[in-house]
C-alpha positions in Angstrom: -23.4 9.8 -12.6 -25.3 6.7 -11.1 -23.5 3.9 -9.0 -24.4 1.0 -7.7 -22.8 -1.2 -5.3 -23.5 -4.7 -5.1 -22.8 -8.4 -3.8 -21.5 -9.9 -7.0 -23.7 -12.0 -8.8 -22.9 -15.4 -11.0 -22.9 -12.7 -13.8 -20.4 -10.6 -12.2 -18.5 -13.4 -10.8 -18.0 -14.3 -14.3 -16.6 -11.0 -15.5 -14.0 -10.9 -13.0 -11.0 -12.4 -14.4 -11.6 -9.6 -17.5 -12.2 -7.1 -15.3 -9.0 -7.6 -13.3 -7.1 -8.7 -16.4 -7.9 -5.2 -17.7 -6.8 -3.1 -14.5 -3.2 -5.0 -14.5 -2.7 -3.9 -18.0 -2.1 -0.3 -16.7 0.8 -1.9 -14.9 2.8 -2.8 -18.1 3.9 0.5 -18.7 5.5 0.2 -14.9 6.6 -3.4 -15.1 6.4 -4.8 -18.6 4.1 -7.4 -19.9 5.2 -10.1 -17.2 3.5 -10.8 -14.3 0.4 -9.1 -15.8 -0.5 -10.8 -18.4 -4.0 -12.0 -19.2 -3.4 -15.2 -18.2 -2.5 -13.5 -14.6 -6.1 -12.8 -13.7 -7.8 -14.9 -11.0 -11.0 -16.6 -12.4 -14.1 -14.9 -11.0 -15.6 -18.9 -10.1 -12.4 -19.4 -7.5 -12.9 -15.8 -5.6 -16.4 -16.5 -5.2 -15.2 -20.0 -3.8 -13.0 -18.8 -1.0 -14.2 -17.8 1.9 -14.9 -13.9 2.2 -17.1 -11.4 -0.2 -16.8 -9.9 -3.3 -18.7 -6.8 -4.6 -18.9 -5.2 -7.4 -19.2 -1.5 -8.7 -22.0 -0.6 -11.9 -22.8 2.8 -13.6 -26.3 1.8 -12.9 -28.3 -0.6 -10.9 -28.8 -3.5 -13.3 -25.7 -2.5 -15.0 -22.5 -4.8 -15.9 -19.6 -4.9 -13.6 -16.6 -2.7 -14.5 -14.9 -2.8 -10.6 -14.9 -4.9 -8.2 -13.4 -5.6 -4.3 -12.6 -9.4 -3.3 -12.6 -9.4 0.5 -11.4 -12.3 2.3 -11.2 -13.4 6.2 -7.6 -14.8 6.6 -6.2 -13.9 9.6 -9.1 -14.9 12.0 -11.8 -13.2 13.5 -11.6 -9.4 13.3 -9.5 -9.1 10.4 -10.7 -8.7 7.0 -8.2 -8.5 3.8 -8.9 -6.5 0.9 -7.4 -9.4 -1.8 -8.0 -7.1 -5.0 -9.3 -4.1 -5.8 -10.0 -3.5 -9.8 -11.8 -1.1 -12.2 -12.1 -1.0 -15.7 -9.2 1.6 -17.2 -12.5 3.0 -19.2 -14.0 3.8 -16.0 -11.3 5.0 -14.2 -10.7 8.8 -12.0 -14.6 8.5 -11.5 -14.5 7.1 -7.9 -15.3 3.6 -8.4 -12.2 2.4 -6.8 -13.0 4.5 -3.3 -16.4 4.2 -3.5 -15.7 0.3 -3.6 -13.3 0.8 -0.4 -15.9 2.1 1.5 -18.2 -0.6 0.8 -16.0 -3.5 1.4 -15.3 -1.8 4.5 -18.9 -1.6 5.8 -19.6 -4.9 4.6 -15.9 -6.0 6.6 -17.5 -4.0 9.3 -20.3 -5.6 9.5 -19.3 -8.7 9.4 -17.5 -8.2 12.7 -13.8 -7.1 11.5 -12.0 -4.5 13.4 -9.3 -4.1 10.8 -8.9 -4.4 7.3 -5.7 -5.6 5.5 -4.1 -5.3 1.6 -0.7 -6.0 0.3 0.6 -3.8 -2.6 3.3 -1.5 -4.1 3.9 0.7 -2.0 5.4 3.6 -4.7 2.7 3.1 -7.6 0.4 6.3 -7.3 -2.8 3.6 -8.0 -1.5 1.5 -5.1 0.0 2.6 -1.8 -0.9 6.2 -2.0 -4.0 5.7 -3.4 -4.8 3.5 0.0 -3.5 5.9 2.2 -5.7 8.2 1.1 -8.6 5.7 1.6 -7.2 5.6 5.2 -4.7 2.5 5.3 -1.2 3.1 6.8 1.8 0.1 6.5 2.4 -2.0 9.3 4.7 -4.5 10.4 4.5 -8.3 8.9 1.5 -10.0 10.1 3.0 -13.4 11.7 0.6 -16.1 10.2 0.6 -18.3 7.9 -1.7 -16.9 6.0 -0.4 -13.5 5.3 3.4 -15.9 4.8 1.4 -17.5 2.1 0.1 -14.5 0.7 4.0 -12.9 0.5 5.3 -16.7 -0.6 2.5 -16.1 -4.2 3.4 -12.8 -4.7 7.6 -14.2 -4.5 6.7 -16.8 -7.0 5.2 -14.2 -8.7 8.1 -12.5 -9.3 6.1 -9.0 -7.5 8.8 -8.2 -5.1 11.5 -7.7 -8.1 9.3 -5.2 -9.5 9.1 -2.6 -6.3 8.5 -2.6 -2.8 5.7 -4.2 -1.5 3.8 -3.2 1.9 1.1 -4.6 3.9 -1.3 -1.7 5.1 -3.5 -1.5 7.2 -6.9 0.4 8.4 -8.7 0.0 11.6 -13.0 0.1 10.8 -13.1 2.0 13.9 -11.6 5.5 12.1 -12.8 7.2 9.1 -10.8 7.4 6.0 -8.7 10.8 5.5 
């Protein structure tokens, strides 16, 4: 199987929302219909807006977008935040999702961060052990505004209710497990 990893382009950027609407669908069966929905999706136009990267995972070099990794720089210099991670269900247990990790952490790495950042459920096999395998580990409340807001959207959200969330974390310096 090909793969191609790439910056997203105003193509991609416009399959985002779909693409990320898709992957929270798998959540229903956890959580219900509510807060994934397909209205829940971020449009692809405003994570290309804010500040940060987003690439995007193909089956083949000129091929459409079926994952993508939304990197932002929230905390300062030398912390990146991995703000979503999502693959098509189609095109899932292939690797996209790691491969995708990897990349936003070299481009992270590149860019001069030391760490990298997410916020998820920590019990959902897709979510917190699926990043601890890609090397994160939790770690104490980052006290910032920024990571406050992040906790204060996923409250309105209603995420909390639903299971316990974590913030992980991986230092750029260390290789995944």
């Amino acid at each position: 199987m090909s793969r191609s990893i790439r910056r997203a382009s105003p193509a991609d950027i416009r399959a985002l929302q779909g693409i990320e609407a898709a992957a929270d669908e798998l959540f229903a069966p956890l959580f219900g219909p509510q807060p994934f929905g397909p209205d829940s999706a971020a449009d692809g136009a405003a994570r290309a807006a804010e500040p940060g990267f987003v690439l995007v995972v193909a089956e083949a070099e000129d091929g459409p977008a079926i994952g993508f990794a939304h990197v932002l720089w929230p905390f300062g210099p030398g912390d990146a935040h991995l703000e979503q991670l999502a693959v098509l269900p189609a095109h899932l247990r292939r690797g996209h999702g790691r491969a995708l990790v990897e990349a936003a952490v070299r481009e992270a790495s590149e860019h001069g961060a030391r760490r990298m950042t997410l916020r998820t459920f920590a019990q959902v096999p897709w979510n917190g052990p699926f990043y601890a395998a890609c090397g994160f580990a939790p770690i104490a409340p980052i006290p910032h505004p920024a990571h406050r807001a992040m906790v204060a959207v996923e409250e309105r959200l209603g995420l909390a209710e639903l299971g316990e969330r974590v913030l992980m974390a991986r230092d750029l310096g260390s290789p995944a497990l």
